[in-house]
BAFI-3210 file (N, C-alpha, C; in Angstrom, 3 decimals, decimal comma, padded with zeros to 6 digits):
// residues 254
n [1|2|3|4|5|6|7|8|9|10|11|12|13|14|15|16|17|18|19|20|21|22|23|24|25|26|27|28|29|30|31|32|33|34|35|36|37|38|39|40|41|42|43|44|45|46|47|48|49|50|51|52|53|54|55|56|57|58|59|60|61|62|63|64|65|66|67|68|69|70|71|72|73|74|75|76|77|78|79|80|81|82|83|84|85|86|87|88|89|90|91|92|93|94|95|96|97|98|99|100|101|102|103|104|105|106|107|108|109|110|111|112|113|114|115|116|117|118|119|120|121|122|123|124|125|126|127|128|129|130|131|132|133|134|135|136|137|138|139|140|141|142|143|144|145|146|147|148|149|150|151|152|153|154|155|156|157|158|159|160|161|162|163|164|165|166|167|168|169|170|171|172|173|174|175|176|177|178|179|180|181|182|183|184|185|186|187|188|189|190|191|192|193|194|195|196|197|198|199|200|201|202|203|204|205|206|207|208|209|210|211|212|213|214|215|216|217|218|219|220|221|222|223|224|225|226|227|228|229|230|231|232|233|234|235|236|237|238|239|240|241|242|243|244|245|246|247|248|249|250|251|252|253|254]
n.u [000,846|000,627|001,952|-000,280|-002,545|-002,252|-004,277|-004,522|-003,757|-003,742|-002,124|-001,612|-000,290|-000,874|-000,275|-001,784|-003,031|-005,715|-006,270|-005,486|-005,912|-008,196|-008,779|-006,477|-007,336|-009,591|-008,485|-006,928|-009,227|-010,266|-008,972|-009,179|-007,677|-006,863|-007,917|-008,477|-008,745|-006,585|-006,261|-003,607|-003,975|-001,463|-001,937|-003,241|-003,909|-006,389|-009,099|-008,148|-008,531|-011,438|-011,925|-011,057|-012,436|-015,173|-014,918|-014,478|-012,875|-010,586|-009,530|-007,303|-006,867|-003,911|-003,632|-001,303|001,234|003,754|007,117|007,855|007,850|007,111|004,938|004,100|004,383|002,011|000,150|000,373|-001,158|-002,934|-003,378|-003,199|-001,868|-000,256|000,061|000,299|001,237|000,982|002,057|001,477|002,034|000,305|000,051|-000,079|-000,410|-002,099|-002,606|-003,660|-005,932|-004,450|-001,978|-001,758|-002,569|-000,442|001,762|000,886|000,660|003,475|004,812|003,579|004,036|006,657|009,940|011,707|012,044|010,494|008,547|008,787|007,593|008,904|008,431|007,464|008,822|007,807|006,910|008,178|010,667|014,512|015,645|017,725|016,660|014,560|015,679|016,295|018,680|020,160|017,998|018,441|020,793|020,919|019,379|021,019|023,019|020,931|018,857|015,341|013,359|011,050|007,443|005,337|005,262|005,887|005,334|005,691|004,124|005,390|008,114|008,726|007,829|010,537|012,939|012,384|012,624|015,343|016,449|015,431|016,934|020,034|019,613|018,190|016,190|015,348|016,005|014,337|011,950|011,856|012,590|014,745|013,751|013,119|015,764|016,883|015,064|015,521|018,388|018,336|016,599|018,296|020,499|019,660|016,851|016,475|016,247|014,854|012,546|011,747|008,595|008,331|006,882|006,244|004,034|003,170|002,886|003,648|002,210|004,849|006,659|007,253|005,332|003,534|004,752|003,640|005,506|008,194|010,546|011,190|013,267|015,266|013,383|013,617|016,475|016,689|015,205|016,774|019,240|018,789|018,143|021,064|022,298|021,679|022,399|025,131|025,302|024,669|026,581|028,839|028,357|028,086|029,543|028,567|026,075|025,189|026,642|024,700|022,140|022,004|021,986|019,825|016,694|013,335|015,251|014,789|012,213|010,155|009,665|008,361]
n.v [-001,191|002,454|005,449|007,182|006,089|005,480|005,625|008,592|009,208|011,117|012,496|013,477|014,789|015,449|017,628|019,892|021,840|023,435|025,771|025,684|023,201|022,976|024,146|023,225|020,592|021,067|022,134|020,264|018,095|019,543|019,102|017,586|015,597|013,896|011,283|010,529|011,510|011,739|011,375|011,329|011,603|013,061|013,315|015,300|018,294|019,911|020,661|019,271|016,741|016,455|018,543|017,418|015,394|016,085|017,443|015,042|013,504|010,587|009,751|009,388|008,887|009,348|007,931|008,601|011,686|011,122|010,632|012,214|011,060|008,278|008,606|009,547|007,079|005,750|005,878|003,946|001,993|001,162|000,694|-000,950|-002,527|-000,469|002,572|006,225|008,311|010,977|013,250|016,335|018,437|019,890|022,451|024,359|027,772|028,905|027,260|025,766|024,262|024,139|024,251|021,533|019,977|020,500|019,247|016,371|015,987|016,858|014,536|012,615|012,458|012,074|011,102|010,671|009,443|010,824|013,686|017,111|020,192|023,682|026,275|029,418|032,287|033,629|037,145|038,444|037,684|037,877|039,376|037,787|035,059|034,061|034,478|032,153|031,296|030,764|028,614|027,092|026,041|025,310|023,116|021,333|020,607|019,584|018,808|018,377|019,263|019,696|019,122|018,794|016,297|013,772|010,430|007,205|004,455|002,054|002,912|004,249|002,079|000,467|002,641|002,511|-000,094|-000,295|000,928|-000,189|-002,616|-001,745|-000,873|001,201|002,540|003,881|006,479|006,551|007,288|009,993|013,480|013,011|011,249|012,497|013,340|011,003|009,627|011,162|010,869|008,702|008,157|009,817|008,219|005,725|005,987|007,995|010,327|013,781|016,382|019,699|021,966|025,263|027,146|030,355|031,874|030,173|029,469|028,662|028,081|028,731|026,656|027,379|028,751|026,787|024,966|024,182|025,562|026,393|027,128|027,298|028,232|026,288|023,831|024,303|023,901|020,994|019,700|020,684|019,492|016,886|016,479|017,218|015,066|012,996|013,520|013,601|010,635|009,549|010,006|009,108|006,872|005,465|004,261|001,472|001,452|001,794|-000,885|-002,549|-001,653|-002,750|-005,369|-005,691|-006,455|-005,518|-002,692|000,450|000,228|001,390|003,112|004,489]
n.w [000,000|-000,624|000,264|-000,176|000,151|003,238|006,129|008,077|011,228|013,692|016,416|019,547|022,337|025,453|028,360|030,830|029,186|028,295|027,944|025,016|023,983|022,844|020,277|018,943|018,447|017,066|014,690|013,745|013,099|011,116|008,977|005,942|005,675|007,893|009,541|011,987|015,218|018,221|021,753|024,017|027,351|029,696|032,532|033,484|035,488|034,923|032,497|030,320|028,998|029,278|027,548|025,248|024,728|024,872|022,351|020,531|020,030|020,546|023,575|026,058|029,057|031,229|034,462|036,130|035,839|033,347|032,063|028,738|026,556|026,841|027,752|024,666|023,377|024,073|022,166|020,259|021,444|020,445|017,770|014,875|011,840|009,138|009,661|009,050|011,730|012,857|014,808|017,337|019,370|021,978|022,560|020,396|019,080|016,723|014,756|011,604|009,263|006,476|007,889|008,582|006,557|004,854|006,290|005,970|002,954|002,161|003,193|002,434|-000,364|-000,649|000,107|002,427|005,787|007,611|008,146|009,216|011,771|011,965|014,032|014,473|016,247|019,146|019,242|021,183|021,528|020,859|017,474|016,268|016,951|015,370|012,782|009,807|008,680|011,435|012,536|010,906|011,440|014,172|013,318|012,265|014,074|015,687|014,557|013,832|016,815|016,838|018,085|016,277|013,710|011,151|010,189|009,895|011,088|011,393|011,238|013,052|014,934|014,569|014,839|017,834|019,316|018,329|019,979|022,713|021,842|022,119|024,979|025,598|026,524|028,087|028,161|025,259|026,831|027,377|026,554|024,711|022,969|020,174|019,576|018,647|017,084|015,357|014,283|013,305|011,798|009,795|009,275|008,613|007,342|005,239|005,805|006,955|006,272|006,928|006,844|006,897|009,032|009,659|011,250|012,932|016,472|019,674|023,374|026,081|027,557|030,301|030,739|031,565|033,058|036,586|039,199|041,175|039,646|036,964|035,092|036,386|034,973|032,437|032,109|032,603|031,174|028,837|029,565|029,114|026,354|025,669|026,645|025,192|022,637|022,978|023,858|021,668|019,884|020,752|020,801|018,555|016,168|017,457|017,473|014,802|013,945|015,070|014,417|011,211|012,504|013,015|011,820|010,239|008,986|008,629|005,749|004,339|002,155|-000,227]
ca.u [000,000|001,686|001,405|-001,390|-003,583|-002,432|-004,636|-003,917|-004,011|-003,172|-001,574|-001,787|000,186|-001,030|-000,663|-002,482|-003,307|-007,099|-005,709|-005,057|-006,421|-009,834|-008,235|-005,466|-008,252|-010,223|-007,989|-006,904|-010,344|-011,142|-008,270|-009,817|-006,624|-006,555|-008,777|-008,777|-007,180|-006,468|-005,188|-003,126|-003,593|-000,541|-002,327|-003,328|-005,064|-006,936|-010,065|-007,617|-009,217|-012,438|-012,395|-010,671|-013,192|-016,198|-014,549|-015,018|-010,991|-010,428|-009,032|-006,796|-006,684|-003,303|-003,979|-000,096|002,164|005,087|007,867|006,521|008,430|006,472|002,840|004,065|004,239|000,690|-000,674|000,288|-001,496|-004,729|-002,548|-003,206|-001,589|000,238|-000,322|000,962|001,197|001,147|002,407|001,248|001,925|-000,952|000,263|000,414|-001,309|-002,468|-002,251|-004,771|-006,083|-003,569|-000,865|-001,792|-002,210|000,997|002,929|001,000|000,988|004,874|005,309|003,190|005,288|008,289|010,780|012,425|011,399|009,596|008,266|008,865|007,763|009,512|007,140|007,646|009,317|007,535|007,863|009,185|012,322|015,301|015,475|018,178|016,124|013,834|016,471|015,989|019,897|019,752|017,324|018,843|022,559|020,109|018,948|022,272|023,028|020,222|018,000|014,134|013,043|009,628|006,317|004,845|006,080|004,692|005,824|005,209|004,169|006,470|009,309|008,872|008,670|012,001|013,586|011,972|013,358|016,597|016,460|015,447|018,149|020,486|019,029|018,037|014,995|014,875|015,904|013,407|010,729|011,639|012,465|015,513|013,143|013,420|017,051|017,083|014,619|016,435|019,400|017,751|015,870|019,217|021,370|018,935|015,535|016,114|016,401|013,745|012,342|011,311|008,284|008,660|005,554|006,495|002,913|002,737|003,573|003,388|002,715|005,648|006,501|007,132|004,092|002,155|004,653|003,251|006,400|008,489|011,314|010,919|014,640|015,894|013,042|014,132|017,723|016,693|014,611|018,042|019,814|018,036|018,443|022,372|023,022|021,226|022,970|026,246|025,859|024,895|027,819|030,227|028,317|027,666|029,803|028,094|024,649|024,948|026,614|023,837|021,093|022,281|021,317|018,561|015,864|013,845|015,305|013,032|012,319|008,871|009,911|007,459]
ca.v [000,000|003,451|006,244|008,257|005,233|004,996|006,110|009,105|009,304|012,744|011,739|014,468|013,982|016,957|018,142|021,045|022,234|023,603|026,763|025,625|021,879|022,959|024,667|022,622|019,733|021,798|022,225|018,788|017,506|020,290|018,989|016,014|014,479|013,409|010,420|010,326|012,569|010,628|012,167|010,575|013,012|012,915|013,153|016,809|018,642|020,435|020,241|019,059|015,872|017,119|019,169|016,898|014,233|016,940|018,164|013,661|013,318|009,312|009,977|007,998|009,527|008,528|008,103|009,850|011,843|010,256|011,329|012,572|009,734|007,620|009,119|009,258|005,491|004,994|006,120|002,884|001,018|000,541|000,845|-002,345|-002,716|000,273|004,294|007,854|008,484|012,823|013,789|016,823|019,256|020,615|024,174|025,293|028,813|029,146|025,890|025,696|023,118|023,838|023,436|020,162|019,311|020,762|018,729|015,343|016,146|016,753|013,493|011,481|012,703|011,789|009,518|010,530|008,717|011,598|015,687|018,022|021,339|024,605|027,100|031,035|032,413|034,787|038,506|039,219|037,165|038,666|039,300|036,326|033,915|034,053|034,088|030,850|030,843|030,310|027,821|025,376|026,018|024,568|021,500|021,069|020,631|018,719|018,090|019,343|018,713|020,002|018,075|018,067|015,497|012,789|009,342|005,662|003,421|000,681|003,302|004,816|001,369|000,160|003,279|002,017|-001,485|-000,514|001,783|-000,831|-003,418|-000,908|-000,807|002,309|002,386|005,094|007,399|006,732|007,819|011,225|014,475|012,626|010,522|013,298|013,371|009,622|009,878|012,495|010,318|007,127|009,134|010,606|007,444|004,624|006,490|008,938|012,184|014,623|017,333|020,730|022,330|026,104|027,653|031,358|031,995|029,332|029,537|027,517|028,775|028,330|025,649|028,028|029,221|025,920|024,480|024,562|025,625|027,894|027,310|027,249|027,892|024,341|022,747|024,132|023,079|019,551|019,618|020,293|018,682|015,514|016,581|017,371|014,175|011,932|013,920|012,593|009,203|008,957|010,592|008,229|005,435|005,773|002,451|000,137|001,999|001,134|-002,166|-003,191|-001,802|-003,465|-007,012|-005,551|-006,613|-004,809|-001,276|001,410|-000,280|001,590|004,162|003,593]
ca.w [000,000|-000,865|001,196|-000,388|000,886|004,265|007,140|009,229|013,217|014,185|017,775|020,417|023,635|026,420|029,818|031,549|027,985|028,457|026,857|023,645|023,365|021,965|018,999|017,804|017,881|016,130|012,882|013,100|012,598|010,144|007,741|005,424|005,416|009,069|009,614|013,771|016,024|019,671|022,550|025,411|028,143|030,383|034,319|033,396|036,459|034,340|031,779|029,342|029,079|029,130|026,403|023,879|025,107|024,162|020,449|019,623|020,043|021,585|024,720|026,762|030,558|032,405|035,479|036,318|034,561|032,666|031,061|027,369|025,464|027,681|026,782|022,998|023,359|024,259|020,750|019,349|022,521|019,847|016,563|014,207|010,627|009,143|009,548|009,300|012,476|013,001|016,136|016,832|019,961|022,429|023,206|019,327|019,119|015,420|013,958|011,136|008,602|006,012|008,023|008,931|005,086|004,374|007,154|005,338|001,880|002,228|003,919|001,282|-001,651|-000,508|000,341|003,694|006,951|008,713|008,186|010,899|011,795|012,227|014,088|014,756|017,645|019,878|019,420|022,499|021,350|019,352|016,081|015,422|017,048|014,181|011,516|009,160|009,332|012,889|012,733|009,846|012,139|015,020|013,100|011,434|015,460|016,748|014,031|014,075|018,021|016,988|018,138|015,281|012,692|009,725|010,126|009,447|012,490|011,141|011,304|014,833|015,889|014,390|015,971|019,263|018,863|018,352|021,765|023,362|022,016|023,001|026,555|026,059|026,388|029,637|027,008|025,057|027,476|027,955|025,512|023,872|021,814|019,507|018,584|018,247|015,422|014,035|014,148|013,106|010,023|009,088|009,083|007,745|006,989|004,357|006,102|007,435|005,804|007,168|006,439|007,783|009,661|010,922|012,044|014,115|017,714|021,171|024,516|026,264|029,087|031,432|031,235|032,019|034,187|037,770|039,620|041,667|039,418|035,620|034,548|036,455|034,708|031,571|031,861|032,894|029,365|027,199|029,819|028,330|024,599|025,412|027,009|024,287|021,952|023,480|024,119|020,053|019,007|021,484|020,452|016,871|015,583|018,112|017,007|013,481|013,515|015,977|013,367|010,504|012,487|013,449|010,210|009,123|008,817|007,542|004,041|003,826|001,100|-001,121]
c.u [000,885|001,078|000,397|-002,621|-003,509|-003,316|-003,998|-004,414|-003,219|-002,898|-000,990|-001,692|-000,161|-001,198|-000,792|-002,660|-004,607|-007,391|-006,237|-005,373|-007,356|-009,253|-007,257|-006,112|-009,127|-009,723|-007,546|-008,047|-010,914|-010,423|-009,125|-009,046|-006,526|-007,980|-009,254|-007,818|-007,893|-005,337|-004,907|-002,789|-002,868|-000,790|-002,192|-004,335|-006,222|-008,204|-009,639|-008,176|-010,926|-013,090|-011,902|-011,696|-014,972|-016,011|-014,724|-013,607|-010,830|-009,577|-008,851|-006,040|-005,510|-003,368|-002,554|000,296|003,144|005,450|007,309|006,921|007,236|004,944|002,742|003,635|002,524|-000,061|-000,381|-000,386|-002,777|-004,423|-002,560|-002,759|-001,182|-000,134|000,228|000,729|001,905|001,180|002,199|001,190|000,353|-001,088|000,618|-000,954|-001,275|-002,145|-003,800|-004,798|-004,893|-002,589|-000,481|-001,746|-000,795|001,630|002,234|001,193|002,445|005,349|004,761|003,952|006,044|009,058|011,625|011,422|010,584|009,833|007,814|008,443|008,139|008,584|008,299|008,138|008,269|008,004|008,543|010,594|013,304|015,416|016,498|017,983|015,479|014,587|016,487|017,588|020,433|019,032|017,724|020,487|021,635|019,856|020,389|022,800|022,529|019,220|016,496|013,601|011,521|008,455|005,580|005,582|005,186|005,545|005,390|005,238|005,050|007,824|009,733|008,945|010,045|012,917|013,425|012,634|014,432|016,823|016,144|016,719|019,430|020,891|018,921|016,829|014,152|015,075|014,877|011,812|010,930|011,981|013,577|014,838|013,093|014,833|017,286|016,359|015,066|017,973|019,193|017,218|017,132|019,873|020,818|017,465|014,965|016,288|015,318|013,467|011,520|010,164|008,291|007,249|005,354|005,057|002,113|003,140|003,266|003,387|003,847|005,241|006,324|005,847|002,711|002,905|003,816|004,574|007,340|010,318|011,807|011,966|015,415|014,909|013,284|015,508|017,746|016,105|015,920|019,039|019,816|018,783|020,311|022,805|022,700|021,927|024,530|026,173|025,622|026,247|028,878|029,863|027,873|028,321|028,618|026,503|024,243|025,509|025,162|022,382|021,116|022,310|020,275|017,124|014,311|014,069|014,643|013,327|010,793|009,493|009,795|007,715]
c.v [001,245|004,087|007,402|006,999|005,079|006,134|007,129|009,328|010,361|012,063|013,107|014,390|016,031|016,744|019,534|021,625|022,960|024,727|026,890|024,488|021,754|023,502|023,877|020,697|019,737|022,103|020,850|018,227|017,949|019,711|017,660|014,999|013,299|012,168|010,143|011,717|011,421|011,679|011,544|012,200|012,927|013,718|014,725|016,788|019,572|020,059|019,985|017,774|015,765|017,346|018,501|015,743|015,097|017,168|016,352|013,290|011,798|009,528|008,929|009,161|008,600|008,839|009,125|010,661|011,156|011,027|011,047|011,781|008,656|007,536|009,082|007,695|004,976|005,231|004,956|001,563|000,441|000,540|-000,315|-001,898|-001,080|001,894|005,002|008,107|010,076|013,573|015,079|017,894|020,135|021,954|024,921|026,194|029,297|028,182|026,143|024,699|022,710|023,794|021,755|018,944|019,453|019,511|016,962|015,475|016,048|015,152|011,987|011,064|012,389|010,413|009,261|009,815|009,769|013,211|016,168|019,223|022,859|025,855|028,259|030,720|033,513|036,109|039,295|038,458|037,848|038,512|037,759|035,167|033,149|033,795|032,640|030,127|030,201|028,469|026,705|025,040|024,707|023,206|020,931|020,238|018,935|017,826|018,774|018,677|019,639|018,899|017,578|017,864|013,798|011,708|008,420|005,122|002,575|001,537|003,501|003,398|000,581|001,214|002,649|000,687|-001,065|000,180|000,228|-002,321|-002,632|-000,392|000,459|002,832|003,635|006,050|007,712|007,747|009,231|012,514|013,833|011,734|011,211|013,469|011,455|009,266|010,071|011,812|009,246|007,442|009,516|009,540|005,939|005,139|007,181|010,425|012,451|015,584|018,136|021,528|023,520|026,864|028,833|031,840|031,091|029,115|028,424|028,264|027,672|027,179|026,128|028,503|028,485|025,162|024,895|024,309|026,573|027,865|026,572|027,594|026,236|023,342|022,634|023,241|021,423|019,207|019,373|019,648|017,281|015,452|016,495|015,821|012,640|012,349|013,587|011,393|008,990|008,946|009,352|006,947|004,612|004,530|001,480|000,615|001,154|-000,015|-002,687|-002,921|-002,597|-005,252|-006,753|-005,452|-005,947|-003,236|-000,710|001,073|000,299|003,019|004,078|004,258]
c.w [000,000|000,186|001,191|000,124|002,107|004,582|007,768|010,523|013,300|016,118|018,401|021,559|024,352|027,753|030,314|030,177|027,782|027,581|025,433|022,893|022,351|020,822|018,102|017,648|016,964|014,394|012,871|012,533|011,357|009,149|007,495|005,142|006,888|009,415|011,306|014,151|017,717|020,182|023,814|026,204|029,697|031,659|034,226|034,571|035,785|033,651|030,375|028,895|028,682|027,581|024,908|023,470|024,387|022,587|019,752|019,268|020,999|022,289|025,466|028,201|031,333|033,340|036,863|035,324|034,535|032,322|029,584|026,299|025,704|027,197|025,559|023,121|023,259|023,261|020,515|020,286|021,234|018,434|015,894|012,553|010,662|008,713|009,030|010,261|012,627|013,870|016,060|018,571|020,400|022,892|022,068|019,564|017,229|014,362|013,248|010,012|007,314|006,364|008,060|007,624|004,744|004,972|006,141|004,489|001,530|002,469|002,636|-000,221|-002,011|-000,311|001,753|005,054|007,830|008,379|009,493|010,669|012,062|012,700|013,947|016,072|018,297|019,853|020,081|022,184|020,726|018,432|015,802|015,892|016,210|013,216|010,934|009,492|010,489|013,130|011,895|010,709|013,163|014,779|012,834|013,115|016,063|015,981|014,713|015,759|018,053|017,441|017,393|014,073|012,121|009,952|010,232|010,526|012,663|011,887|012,736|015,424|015,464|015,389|017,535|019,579|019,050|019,594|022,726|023,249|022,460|024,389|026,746|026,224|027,424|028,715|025,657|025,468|027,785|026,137|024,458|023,182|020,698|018,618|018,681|017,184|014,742|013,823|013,380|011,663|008,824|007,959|008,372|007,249|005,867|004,735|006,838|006,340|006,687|006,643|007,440|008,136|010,310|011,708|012,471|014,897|018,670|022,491|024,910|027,666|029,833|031,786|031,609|033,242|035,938|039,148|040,182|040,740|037,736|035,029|034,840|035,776|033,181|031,120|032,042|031,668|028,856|027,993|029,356|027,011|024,898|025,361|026,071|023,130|021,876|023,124|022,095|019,418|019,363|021,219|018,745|015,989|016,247|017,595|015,466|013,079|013,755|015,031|012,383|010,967|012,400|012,031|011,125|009,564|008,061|006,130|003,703|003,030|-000,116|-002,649]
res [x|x|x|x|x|x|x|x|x|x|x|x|x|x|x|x|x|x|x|x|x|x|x|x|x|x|x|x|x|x|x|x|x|x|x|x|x|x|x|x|x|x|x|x|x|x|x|x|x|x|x|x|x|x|x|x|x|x|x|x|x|x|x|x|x|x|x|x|x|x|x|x|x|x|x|x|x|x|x|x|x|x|x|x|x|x|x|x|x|x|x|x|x|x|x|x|x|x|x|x|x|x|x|x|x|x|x|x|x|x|x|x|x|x|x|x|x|x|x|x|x|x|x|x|x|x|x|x|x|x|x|x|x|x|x|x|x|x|x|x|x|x|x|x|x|x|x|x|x|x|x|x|x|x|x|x|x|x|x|x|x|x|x|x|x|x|x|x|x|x|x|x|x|x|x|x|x|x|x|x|x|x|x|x|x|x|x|x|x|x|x|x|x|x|x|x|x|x|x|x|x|x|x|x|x|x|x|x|x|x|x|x|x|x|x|x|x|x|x|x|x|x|x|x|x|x|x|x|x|x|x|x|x|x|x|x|x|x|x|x|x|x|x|x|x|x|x|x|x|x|x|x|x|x]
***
């Protein structure tokens, strides 16, 4: 089956989100490309739950929070035969139907293992935050660590697989699931591609954590990304012998 026939599941991981849930459910559903939207809602105190459960969004209430690798995971708890699976951030502020075409349409086309998206920065930021330059130095770096992104069920779970032969599997569950994609996409997948989105934003973390100290919870965020970003680099032979047993590598590139 190619990929203008698969199915899409728009997959929507949120906590304390109440904000912004009803809206970026709202253009998912409106696009005619998206066939479900499902939301694992990561032990929000809120009416985050609620309201995704009202808009006709299948909702999966954990009963804690997890780390957000962790809650990604549970989209494929009801997942049979093969998707597009469209991860898709609950704190975007102006997400609308054609983005959401854009980010599949791109992804159907093609041939790389997974489309990412590049939002806007906030205008209170500085001007060379925004700069595109900036932002391709960034990926060049880290690779896109956006939430929302187009990819094949098969693929995400091969990546997953190999984390777990690995034994890495704790890494998995948290924000470094992100550059292990982006590593995994690069080196057997095909790549990524970027589609760029400047008028589309996110409230920030800080402004949902519930906390008296929203810089240490930042740094424990890229503390994550740094240190997954490491161990790839230092382990990057034993990575890719260890894929190459590992059958099958992403061969869906249709």
């Amino acid at each position: 089956m190619s990929r203008s026939e698969l199915p899409v599941i728009a997959c929507v991981t949120a906590y304390n989100e109440e904000s912004t849930i009803g809206a970026v459910i709202s253009a998912l559903k409106a696009c005619p490309l998206v066939d479900r939207v499902q939301v694992v809602d990561d032990g929000s105190e809120d009416a985050t739950a609620a309201i995704a459960e009202a808009l006709g969004a299948r909702t999966l209430r954990l009963p804690r929070r997890v780390p957000v690798g962790e809650a990604i995971m549970h989209h494929l708890d009801d997942e049979e035969g093969e998707v597009i699976l469209l991860w898709c951030d609950a704190d975007l502020v102006g997400l609308r139907p054609d983005h959401v075409g854009t980010l599949i349409d791109r992804f159907r086309m093609g041939q790389m293992m997974q489309v990412t998206s590049s939002r806007g920065v906030p205008p209170t930021w500085p001007g060379w935050a925004r700069n595109r330059v900036i932002k391709a130095l960034w990926a060049w770096l880290f690779g896109p660590i956006s939430g929302e992104r187009a990819i094949l069920k098969s693929d995400f779970c091969a990546a997953k697989a190999l984390a777990a032969s690995l034994q890495w599997s704790e890494m998995m569950r948290g924000y470094g699931i992100v550059l292990f994609l982006n590593w995994y996409a690069s080196r057997f997948g095909g790549g990524s591609v970027t589609c760029y989105f400047d008028d589309l934003t996110q409230r920030q973390k800080y402004q949902k954590w519930k906390t008296d100290h929203p810089v240490r919870q930042m740094v424990a965020q890229w503390g994550q990304f740094a240190a997954v970003w490491g161990k790839i680099r230092l382990n990057r032979g034993r990575i890719e012998a260890l894929a190459v047993e590992q059958a099958p590598l992403p061969s869906s590139r249709f």
